[in-house]
C-alpha positions in Angstrom: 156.3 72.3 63.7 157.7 75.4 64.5 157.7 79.1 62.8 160.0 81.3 62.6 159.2 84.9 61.2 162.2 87.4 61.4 162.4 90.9 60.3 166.0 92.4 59.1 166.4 96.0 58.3 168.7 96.6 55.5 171.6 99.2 55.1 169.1 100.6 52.8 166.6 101.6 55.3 164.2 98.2 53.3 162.7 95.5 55.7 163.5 91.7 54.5 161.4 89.2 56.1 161.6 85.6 56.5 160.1 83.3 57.7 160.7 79.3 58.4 158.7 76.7 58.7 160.7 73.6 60.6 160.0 70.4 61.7 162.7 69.5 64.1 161.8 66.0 65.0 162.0 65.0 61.0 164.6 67.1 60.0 162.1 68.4 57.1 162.0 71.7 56.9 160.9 74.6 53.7 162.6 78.1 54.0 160.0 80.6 52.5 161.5 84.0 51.9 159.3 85.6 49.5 160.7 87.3 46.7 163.8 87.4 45.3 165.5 90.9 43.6 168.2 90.6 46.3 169.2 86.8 45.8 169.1 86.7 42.3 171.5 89.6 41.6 174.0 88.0 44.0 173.7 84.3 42.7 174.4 85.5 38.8 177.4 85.7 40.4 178.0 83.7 42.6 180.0 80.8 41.4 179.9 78.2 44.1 176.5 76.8 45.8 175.7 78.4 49.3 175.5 75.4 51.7 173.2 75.0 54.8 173.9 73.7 57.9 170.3 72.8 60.4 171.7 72.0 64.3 168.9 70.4 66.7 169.8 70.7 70.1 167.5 68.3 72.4 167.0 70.0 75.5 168.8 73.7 75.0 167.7 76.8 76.0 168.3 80.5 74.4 170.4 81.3 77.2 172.9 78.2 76.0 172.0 79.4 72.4 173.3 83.2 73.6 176.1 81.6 75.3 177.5 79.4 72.8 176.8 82.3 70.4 179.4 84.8 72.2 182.1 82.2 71.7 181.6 81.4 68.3 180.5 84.5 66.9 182.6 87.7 65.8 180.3 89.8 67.8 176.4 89.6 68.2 176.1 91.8 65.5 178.3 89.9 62.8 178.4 86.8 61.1 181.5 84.9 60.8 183.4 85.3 57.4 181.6 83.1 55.3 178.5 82.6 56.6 175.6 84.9 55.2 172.5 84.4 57.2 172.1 82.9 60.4 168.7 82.0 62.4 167.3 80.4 65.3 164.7 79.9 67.8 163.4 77.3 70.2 161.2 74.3 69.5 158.9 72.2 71.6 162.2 69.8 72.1 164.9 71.9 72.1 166.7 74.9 69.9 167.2 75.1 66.3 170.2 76.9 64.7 169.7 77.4 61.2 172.9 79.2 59.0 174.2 79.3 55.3 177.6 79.9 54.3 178.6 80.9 50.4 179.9 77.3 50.1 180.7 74.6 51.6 184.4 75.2 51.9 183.4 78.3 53.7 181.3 76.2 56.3 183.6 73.3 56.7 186.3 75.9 57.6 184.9 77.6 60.1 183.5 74.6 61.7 187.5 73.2 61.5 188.7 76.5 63.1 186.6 77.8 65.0 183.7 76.1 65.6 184.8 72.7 66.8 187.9 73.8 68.5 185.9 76.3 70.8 183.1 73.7 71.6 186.0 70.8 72.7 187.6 73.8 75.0 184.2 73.6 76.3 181.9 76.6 76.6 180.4 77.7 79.9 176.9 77.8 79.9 177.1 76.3 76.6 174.7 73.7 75.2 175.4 70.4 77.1 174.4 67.7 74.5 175.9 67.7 70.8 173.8 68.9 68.5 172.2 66.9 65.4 173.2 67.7 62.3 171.4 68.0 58.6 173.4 70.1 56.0 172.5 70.7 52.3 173.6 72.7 49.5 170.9 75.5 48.9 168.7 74.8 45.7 166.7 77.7 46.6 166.7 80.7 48.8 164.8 84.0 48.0 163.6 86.9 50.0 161.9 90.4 49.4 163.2 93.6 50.2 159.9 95.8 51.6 160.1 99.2 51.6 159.1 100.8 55.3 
């Protein structure tokens, strides 16, 4: 089982935290983010279902997390279009990416374009075994903006 706690500071000077709770052998895994003022005023509009994707990568390390991350990623600092929260950490196996996109058009894309075709170039320093995959369509996702 592994935890994952992680602390965001908003453009609006408010602390989200989540935390995750994931069992990487299983694939079974509960996102807790407690609260939810932020998610519910985004999903009344919303008018597609935000999609998750859960990689497992037996064996990797941060440094082929950071690695594969540069290629993939606009910059550290910014998701790829689509995609609205992105996590990961190691677990006693390997390394767990965790990321949602606002649907699953938006995830398959950027797996099509960008994702897929950067992996098959091959990325140095890179993981070196494929991931496993789970994805799901995301019944429920809430979080709490704390004031700081």
């Amino acid at each position: 089982m592994v935890t994952i706690i992680f602390h965001h500071e908003t453009h609006h000077g408010k602390r989200a935290i989540f935390e995750y709770f994931i069992d990487a052998l299983s694939f079974k895994f509960i996102i807790s983010l407690e609260g939810r003022e932020r998610w519910s005023r985004q999903s009344e509009r919303r008018t597609k279902m935000a999609y998750g994707i859960m990689h497992y990568f037996p064996g990797g390390t941060k440094e082929q997390y950071e690695a594969s991350l540069a290629v993939v990623h606009p910059t550290r600092d910014n998701l790829p279009e689509g995609q609205i929260f992105h996590v990961a950490g190691a677990s006693a196996r390997g390394w767990i990416v965790i990321a949602v996109h606002d649907s699953k058009e938006s995830w398959e894309r950027f797996r099509d374009s960008i994702l897929m075709p950067r992996i098959n170039q091959g990325i140095k320093g890179g993981f070196t075994k494929p991931a496993e995959e789970k994805s799901f369509e995301v019944y429920n996702m809430k979080f709490e903006l704390l004031s700081t």
